[in-house]
N, C-alpha and C positions, 0 to 999 in steps of 0.2 A: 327334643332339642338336645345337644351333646352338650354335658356339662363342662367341660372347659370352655367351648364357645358363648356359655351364656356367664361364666365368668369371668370373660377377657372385653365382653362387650357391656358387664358392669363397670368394671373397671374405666373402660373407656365413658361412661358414661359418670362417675365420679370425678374422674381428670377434667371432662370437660366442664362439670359442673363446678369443681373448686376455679375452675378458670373465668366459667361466666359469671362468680360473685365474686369471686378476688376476697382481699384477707376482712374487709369492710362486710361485706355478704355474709361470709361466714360468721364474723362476729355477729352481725345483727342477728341469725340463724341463733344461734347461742343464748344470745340474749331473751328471744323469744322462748328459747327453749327451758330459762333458769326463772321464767314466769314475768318477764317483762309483755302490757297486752296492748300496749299504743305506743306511739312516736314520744310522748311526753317521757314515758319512763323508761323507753331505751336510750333516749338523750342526757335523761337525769345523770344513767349506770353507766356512763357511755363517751368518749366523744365522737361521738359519730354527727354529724351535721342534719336539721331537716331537708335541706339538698338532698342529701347523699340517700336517705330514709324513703325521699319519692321516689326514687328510681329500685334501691332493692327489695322493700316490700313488694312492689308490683312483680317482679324478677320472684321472688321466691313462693309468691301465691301462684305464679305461670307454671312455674318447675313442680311445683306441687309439693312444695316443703314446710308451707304452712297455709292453712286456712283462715281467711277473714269472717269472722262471723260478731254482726251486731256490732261493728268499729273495731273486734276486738281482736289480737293476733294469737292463733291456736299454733303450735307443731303438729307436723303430721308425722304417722309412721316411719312413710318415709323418709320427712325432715330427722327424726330420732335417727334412722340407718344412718344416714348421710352425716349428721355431728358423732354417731361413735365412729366410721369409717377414718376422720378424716381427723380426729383428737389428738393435738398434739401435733396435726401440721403446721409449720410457720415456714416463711420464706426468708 
């Protein structure tokens, strides 16, 4: 595969992903990622709503930026790629 093309269709695949969590997703991404492991203590650090929390943990275990295991919330690699890509973005 031509490396430009597989780095324009990262790209495009980061855009879209800041797009389908918006700045809330993101945060909770962070969150996860600075060792928050359930809804309780991202809400603690946080104000993010339990509302909000059903909809983007399921969002970010689909995406495949974090793993649920045993109730508890993991980052994955690629969650890790995806919060240094995108540090420091705000709208």
């Amino acid at each position: 595969m031509n490396i430009e093309k597989l780095s324009s269709s990262l790209k495009v695949d980061i855009a879209t992903t800041k797009y389908l969590l918006g700045e809330l997703g993101i945060a909770t991404l962070a969150l996860v990622r600075s060792g928050c492991r359930n809804d309780q203590e991202i809400m603690k650090l946080s104000s993010i709503s339990e509302s909000c929390l059903e909809v983007k943990i399921p969002l970010l275990n689909t995406l495949g930026l974090i793993e649920i295991t045993k109730g508890e919330y993991h980052i994955t690699p690629r969650g890790e790629a995806f919060v240094d890509e995108v540090s420091g973005w705000e709208n």
